[in-house]
TIGUPA-509364 format. One record per residue: x negated, y negated, z of N, C-alpha, C in turn; residue in one letter. Coordinates in steps of 0.2 Angstrom, whole numbers, padded with zeros to 4 digits, always signed. Atoms other than C-alpha are relative to their C-alpha. Last residue first. Layout:
<nodes>
XYZXYZXYZa/...
</nodes>
This chain:
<nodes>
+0004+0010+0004-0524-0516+0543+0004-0003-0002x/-0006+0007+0000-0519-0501+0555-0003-0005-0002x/+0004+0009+0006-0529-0485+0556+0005-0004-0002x/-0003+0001+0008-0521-0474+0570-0002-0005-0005x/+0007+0001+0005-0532-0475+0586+0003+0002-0006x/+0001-0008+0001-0515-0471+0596-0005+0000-0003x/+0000+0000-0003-0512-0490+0602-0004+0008+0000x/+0004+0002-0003-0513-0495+0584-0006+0003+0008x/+0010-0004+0004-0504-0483+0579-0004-0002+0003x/+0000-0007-0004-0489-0489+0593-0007+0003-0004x/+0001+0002-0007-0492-0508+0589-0003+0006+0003x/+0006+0002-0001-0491-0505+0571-0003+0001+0006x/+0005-0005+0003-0475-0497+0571-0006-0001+0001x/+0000-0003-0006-0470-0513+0584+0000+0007-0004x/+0004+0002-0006-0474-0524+0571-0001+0006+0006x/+0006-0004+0004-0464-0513+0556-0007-0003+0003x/-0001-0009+0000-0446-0516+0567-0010+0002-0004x/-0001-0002-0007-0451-0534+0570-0003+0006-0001x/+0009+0001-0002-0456-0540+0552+0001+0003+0008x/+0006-0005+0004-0441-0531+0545-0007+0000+0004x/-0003-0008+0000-0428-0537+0558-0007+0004-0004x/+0000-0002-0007-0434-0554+0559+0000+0005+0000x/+0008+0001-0007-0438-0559+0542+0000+0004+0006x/+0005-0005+0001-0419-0549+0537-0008-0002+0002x/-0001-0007-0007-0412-0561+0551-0004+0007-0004x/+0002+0001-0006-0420-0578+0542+0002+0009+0004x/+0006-0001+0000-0413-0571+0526-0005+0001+0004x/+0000-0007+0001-0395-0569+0531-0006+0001+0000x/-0001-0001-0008-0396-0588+0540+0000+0007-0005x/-0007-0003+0001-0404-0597+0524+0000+0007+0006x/-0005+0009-0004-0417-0608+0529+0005+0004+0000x/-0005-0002-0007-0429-0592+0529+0005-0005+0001x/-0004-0006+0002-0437-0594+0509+0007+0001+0005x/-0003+0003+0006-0444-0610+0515+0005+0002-0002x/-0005-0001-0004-0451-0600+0532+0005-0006-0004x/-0007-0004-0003-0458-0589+0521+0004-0005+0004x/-0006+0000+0005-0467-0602+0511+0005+0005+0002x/-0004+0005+0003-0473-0609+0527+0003+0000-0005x/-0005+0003-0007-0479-0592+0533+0002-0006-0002x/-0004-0005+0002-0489-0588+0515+0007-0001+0005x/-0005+0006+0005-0496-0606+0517+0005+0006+0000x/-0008+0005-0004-0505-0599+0533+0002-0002-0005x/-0002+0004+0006-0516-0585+0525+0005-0003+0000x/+0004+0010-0001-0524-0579+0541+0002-0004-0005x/-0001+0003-0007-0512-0564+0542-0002-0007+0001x/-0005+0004+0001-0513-0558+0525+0004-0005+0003x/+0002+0005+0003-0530-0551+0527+0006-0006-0002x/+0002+0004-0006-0521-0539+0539-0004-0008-0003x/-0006+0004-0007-0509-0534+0526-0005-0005+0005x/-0004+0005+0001-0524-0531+0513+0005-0005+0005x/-0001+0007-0005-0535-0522+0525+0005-0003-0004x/+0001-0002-0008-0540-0508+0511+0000-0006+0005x/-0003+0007-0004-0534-0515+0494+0002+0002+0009x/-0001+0006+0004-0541-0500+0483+0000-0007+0005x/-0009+0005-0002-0543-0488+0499+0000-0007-0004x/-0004-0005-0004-0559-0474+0496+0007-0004-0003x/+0000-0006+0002-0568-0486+0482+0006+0006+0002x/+0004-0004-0002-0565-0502+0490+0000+0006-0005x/-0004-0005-0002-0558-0517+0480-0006+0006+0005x/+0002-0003-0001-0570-0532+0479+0004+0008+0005x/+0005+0001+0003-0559-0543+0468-0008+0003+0002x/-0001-0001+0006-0545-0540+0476-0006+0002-0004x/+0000-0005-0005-0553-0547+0495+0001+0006-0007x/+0006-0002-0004-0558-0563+0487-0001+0007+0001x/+0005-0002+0006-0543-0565+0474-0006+0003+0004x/-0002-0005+0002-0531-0566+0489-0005+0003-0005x/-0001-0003-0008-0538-0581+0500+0002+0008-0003x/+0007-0003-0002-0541-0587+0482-0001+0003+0006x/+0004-0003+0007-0523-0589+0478-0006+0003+0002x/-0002-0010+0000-0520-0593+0497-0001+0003-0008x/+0003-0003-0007-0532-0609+0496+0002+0009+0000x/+0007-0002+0001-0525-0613+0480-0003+0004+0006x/-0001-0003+0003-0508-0615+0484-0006+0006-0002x/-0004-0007-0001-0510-0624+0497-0001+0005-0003x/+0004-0002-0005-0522-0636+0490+0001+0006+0004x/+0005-0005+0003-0512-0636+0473-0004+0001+0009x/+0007+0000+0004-0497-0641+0481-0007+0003+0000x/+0004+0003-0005-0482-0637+0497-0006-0005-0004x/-0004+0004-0008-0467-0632+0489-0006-0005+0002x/-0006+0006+0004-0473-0626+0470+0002-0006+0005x/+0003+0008+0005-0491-0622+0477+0006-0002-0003x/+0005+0003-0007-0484-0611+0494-0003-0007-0005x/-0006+0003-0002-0468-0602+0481-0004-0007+0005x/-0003+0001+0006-0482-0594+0469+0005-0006+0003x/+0005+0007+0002-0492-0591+0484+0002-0003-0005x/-0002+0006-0003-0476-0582+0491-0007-0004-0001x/-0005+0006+0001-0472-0574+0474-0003-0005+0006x/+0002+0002+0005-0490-0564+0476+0004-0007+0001x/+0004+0007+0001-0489-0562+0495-0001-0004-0008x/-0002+0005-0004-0474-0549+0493-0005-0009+0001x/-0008+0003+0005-0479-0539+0479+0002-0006+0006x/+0001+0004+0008-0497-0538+0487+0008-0004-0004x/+0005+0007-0003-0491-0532+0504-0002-0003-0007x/-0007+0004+0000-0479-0518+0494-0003-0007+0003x/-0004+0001+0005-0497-0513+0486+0008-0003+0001x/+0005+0006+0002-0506-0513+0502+0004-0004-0005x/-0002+0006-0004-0491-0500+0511-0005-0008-0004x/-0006+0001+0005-0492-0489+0494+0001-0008+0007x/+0000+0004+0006-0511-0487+0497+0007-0005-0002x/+0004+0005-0003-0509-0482+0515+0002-0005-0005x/-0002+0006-0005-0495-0473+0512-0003-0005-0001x/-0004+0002+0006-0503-0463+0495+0005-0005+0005x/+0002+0005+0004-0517-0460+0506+0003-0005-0003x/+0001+0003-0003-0510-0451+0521-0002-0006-0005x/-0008+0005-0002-0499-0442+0507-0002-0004+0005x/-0003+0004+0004-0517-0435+0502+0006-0004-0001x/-0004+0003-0004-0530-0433+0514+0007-0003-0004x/-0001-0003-0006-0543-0432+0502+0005-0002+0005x/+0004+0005-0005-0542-0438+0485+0004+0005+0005x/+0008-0002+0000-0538-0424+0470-0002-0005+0007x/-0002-0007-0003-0518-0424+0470-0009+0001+0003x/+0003-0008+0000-0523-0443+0462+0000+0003+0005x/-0006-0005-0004-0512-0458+0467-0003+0008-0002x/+0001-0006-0007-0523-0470+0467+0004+0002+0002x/+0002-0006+0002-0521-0480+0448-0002+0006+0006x/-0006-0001+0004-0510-0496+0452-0001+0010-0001x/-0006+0001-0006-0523-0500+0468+0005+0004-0004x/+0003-0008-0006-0538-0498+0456+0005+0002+0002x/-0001-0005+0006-0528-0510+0443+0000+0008+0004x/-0006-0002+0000-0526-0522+0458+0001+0006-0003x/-0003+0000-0005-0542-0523+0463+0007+0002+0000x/+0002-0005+0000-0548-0525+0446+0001+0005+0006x/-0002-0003+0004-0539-0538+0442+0001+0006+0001x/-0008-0004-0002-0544-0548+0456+0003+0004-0004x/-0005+0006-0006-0559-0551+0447+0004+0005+0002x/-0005+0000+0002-0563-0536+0431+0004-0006+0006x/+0000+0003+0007-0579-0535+0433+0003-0003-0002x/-0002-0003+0006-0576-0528+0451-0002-0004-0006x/-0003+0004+0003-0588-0530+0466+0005+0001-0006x/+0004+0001+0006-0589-0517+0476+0002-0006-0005x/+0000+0007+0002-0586-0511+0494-0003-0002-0005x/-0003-0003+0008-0586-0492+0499+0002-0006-0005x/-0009+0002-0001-0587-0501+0518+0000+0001-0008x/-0001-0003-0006-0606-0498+0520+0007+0001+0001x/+0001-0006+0002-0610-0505+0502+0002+0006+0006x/-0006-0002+0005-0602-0521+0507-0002+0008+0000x/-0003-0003-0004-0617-0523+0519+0006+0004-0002x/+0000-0006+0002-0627-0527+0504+0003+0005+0007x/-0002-0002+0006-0621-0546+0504+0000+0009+0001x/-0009+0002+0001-0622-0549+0523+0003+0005-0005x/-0003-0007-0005-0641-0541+0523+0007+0001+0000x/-0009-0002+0006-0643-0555+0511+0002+0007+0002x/-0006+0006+0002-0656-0563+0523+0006+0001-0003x/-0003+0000+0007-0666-0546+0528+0007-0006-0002x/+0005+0000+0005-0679-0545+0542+0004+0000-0008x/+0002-0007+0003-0666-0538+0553-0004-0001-0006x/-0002-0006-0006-0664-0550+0569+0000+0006-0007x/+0002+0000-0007-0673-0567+0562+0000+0008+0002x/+0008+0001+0003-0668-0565+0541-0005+0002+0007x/+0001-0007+0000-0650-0560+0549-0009+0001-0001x/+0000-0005-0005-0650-0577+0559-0001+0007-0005x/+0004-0001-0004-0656-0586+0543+0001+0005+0007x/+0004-0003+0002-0643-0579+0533-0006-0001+0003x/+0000-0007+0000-0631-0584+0544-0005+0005-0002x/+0004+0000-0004-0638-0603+0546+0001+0008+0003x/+0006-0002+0003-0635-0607+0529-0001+0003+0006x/+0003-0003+0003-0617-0610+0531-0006+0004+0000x/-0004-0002-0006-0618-0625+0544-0001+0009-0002x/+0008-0002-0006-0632-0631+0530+0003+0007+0006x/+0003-0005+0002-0615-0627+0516-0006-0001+0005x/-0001-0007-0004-0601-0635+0527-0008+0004-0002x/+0003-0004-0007-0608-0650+0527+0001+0005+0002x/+0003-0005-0001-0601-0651+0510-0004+0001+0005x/-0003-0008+0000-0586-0658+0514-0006+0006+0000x/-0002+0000-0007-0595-0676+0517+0002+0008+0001x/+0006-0002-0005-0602-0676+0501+0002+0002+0007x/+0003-0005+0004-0586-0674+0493-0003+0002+0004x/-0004-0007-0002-0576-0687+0502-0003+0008-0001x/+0003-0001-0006-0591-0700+0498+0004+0007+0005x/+0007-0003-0001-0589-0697+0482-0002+0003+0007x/+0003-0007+0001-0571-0697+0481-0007+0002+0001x/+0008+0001+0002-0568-0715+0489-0003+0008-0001x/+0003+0008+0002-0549-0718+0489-0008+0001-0001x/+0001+0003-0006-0544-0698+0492-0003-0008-0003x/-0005+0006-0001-0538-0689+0479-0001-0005+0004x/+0000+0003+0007-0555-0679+0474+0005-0005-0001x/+0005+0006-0001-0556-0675+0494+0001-0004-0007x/-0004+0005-0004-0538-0666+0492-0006-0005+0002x/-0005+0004+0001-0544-0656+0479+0003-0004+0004x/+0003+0005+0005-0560-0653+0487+0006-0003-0004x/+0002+0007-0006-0551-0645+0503-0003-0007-0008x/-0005+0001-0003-0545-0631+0492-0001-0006+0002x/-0004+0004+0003-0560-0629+0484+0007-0002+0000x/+0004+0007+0006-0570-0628+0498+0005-0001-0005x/-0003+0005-0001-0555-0617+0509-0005-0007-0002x/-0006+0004+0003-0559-0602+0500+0004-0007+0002x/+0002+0006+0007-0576-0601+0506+0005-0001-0003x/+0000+0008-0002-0565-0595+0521-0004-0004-0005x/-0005+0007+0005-0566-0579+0513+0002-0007+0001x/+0000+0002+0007-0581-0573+0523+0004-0005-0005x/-0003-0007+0005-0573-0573+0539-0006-0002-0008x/-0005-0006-0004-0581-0582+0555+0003+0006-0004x/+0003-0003-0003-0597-0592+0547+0005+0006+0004x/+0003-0002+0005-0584-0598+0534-0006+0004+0004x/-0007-0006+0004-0573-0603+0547-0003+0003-0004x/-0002-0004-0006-0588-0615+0554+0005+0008+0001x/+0007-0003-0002-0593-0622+0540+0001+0006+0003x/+0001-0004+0007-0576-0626+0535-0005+0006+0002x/-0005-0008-0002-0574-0633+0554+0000+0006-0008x/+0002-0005-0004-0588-0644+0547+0002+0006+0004x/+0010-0003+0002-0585-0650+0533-0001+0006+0004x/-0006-0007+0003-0564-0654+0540-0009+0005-0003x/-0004-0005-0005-0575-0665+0552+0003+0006-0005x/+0006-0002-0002-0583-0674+0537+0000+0006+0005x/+0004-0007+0008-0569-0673+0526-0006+0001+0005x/+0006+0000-0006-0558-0684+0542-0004+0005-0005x/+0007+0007+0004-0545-0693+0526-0007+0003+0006x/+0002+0006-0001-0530-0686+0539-0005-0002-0003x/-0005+0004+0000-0526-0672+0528+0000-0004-0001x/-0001+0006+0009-0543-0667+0527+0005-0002-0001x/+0006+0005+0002-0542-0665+0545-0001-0002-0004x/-0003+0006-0002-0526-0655+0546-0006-0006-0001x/-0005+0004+0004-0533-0643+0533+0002-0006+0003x/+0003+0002+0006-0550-0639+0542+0006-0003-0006x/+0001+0007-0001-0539-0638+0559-0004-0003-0009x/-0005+0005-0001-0528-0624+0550-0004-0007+0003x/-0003+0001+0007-0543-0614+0542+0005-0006+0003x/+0006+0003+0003-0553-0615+0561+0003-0003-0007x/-0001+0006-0003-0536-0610+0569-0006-0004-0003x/-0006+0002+0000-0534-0594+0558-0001-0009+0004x/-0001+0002+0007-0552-0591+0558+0007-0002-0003x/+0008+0004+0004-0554-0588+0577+0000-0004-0005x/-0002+0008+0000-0538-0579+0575-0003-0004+0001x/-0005+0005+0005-0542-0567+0565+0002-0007+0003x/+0002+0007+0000-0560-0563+0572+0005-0004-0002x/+0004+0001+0009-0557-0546+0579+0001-0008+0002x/+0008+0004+0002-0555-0542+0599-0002+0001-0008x/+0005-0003+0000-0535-0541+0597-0007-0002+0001x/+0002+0001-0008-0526-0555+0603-0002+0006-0001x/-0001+0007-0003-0520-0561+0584-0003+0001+0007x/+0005+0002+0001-0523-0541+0577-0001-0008+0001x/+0005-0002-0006-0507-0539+0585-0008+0000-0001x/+0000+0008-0005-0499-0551+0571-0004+0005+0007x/+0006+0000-0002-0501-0535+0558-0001-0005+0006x/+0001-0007-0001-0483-0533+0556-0007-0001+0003x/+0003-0002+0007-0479-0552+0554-0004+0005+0004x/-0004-0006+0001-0469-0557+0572-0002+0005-0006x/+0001-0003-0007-0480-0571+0577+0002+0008+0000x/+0006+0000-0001-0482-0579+0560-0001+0004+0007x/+0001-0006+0007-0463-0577+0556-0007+0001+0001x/-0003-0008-0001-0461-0586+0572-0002+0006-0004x/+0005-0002-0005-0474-0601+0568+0004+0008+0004x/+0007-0001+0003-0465-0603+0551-0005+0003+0007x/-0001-0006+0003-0448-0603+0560-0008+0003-0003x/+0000-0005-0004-0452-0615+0572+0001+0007-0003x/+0008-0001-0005-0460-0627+0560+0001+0005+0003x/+0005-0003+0003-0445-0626+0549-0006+0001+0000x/-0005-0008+0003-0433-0630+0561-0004+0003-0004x/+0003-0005-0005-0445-0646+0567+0005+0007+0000x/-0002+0001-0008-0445-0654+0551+0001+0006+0005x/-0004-0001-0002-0453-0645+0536+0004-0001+0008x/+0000+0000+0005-0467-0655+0530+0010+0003-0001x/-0001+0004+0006-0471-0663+0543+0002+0000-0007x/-0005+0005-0001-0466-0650+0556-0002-0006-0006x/-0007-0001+0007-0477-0637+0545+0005-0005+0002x/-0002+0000+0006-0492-0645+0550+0006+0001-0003x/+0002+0007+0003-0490-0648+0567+0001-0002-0006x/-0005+0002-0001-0483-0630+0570+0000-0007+0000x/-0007-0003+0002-0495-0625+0564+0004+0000-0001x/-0001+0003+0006-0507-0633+0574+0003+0002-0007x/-0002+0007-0003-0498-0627+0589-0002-0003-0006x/-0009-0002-0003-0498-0608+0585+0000-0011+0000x/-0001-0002+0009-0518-0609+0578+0009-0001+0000x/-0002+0005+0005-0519-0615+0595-0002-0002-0006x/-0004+0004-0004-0513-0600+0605-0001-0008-0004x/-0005-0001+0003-0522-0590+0593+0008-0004+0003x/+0000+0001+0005-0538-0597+0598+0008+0002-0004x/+0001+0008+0001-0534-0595+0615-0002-0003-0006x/-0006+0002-0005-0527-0578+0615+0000-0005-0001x/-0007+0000+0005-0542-0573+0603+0006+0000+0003x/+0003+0005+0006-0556-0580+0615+0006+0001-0006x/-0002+0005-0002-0548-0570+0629+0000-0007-0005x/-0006+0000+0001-0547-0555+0621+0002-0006+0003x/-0002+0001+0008-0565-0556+0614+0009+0000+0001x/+0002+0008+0002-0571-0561+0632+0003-0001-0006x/-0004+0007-0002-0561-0547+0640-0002-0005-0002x/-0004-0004+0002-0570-0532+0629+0005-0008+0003x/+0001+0005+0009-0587-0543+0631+0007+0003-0001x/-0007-0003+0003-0585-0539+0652+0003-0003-0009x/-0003-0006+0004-0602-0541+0656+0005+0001-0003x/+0002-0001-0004-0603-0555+0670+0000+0010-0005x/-0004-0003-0003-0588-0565+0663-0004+0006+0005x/-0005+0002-0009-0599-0577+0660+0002+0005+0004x/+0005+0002-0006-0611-0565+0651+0002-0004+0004x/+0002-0004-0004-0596-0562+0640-0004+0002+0005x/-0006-0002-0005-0591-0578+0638-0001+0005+0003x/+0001+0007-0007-0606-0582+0628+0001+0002+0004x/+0008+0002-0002-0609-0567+0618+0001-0002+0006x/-0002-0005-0002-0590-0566+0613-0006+0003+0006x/-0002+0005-0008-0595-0584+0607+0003+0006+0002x/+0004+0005-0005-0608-0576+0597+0005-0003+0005x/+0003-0005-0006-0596-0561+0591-0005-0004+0003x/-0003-0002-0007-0584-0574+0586-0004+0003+0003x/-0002+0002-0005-0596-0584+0576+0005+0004+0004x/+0002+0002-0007-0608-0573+0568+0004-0001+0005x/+0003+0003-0002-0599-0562+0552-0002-0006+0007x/-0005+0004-0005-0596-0545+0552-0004-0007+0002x/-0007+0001+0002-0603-0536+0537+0004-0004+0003x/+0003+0006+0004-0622-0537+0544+0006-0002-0003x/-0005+0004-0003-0614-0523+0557-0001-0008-0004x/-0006-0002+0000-0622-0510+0547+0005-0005+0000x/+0000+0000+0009-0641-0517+0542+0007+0002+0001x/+0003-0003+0006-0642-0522+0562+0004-0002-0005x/-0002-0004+0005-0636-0536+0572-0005+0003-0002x/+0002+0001+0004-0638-0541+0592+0002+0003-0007x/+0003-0001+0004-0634-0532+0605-0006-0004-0004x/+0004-0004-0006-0621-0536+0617-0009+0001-0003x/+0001+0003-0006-0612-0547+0606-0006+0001+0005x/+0002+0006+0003-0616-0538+0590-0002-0007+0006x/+0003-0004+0000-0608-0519+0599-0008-0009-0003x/+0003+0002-0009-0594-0532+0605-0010+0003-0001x/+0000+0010-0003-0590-0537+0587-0003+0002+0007x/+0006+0003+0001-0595-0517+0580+0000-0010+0002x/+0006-0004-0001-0586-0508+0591-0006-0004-0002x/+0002+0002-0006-0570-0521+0588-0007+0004+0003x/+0004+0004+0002-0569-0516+0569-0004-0003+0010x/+0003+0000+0005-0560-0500+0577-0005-0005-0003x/+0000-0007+0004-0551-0501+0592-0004-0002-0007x/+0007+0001+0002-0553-0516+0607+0000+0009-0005x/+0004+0005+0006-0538-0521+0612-0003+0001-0002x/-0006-0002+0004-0532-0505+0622+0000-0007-0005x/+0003-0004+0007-0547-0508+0630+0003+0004-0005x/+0007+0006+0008-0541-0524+0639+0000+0006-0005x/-0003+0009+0001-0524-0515+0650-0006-0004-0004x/-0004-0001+0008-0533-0497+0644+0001-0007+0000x/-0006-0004-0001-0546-0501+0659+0005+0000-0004x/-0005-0001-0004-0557-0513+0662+0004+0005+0002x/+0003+0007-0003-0572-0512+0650+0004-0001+0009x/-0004-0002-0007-0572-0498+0638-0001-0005+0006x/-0006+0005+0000-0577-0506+0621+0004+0005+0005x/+0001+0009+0001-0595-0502+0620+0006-0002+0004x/+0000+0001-0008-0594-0481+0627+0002-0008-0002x/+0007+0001-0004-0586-0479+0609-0002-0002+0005x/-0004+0002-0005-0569-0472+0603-0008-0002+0004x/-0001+0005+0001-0573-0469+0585+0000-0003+0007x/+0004-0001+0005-0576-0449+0584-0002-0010+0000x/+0008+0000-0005-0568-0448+0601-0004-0002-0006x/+0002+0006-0001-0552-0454+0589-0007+0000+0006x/+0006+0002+0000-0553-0439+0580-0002-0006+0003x/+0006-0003-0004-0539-0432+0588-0005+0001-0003x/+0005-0003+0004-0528-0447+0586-0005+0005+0000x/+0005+0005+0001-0517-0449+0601-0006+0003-0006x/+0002+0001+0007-0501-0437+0600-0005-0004-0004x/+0000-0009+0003-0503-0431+0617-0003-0003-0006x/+0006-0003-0002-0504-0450+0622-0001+0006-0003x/-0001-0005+0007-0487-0454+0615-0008-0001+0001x/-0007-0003+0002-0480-0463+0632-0003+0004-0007x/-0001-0003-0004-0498-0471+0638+0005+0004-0003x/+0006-0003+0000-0503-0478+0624+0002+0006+0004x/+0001-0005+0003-0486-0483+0618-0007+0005+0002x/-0006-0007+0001-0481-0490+0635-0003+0004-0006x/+0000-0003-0008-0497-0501+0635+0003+0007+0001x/+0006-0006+0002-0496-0505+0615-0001+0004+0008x/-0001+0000+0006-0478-0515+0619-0006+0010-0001x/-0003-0006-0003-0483-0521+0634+0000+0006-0005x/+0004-0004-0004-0495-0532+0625+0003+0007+0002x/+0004-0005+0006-0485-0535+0609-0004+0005+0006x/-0004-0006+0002-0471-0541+0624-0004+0005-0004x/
</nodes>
């Protein structure tokens, strides 16, 4: 339905398509025909552009594993990188949905599962799930690395770690997350060690950057290409910035004060539910999304404070089990539905329009 969804939009509010979207709309991500490249907008230029390619000093922001198995496939497919990146995220998002559903069914029998795995499908940004980005990829990487240290498997959980952490950045939030649940385990050393296979797994980015641009921390000083800065002040400082952009003086200025104002109602929203993810679920939980949140905070942009928030809010699975905590109750459950729909299929339509949508 998301599909059709952007189809209709594209075609039916066509006129009104972004008129700088030539500025963006690159030869890369034309492939089949609106039906795929109506996937492939904005960060997508730079995943197939990597595929096809390789990295420069630009795209050194975007890390290896989707756009290597985007790689793959797409040379199966005989070129078509635009299809590869939407088939790879259908079928990672397909079992990110199943292990999800695993997990929240033990925790919240199987009514609690269904709803967790709803609210995750229907969450305004959830079109980036079968878009060509990496969300889902690291959505189903982050869920097996929990299920596995669950089961006492640290060595495995190590390595999907690794592996996650080679797809987003923020996935280093799932070491000390994962560590506390190694630390309880009958034989903590051995749990520990085992976890850290993710850091060789790890290593093997900055080697490839060191190979194709002669610069190993190329990752690091990519930030600077995306207005990207550390702040002093952590997560704090992210937020403060966020509190303080509303100057008359930035350009484009009611487009800002949306953008801004839609990060900051995302923010009030995920605080309480990481608040509600380590009371319900424990510290692993909790933690995981606490830092899942501080990462991004903590290196605000200049332009847009808490630029991407929403969409960074999509791979943070505990926040969808603590909604669907809060969902038991049947008026709640309908407001989820109704909000998350109706501000999905806004999304759909920008989206479809080259509208920036994070």
């Amino acid at each position: 339905m998301i599909w059709l969804g952007a189809i209709f939009a594209f075609y039916w509010f066509e006129p009104n398509r972004n008129p700088r979207a030539g500025r963006w709309d690159s030869p890369l991500i034309h492939d089949l025909g609106s039906f795929t490249d109506v996937w492939a907008r904005w960060d997508s230029v730079f995943f197939v552009r990597i595929a096809e390619h390789g990295y420069d000093r630009a795209s050194a922001a975007f890390y290896p594993l989707y756009p290597g198995l985007v790689a793959a496939l797409g040379r199966v497919f005989f070129g078509h990188y635009v299809l590869a990146g939407i088939v790879i995220s259908l079928a990672a998002c397909l079992g990110a949905f199943a292990l999800l559903y695993l997990l929240a069914e033990e925790r919240l029998v199987p009514d609690g599962a269904w709803r967790t795995v709803l609210y995750l499908a229907i969450f305004p940004t959830a079109l980036f799930l079968q878009a060509v980005y990496s969300e889902s990829l690291y959505l189903l990487l982050v869920l097996a690395a929990f299920v596995t240290a669950e089961r006492g498997r640290f060595a495995l959980a190590g390595v999907l770690s690794g592996l996650a952490i080679l797809t987003r950045v923020t996935g280093v939030a799932l070491l000390p997350a994962l560590a506390v649940l190694a630390w309880r385990s009958r034989n903590r050393g051995r749990a520990l060690a085992e976890l850290a296979l993710a850091l060789p797994i790890v290593a093997v980015y900055p080697l490839l950057l060191w190979q194709q641009v002669d610069d190993p921390w190329a990752f690091w000083n990519a930030q600077d290409e995306w207005h990207r800065h550390l702040s002093r002040a952590g997560p704090f400082g992210g937020i403060w910035a966020a509190l303080a952009h509303w100057t008359p003086s930035h350009a484009e200025f009611q487009h800002a004060i949306t953008v801004n104002a839609e990060s900051l109602v995302a923010l009030a929203i995920f605080i309480p539910l990481t608040v509600v993810a380590w009371r319900r679920f424990g510290a692993p939980y909790g933690l995981f999304a606490a830092l899942s949140l501080a990462i991004p905070l903590s290196y605000p942009s200049s332009r847009w404070p808490l630029l991407s928030l929403p969409r960074f809010g999509l791979v943070v699975f505990p926040f969808f089990l603590a909604l669907a905590v809060i969902g038991r109750r049947p008026r709640v459950h309908t407001a989820i539905l109704v909000c998350s729909s109706l501000f999905l299929g806004i999304a759909v339509a920008q989206w479809a329009l080259w509208q920036w949508v994070a």
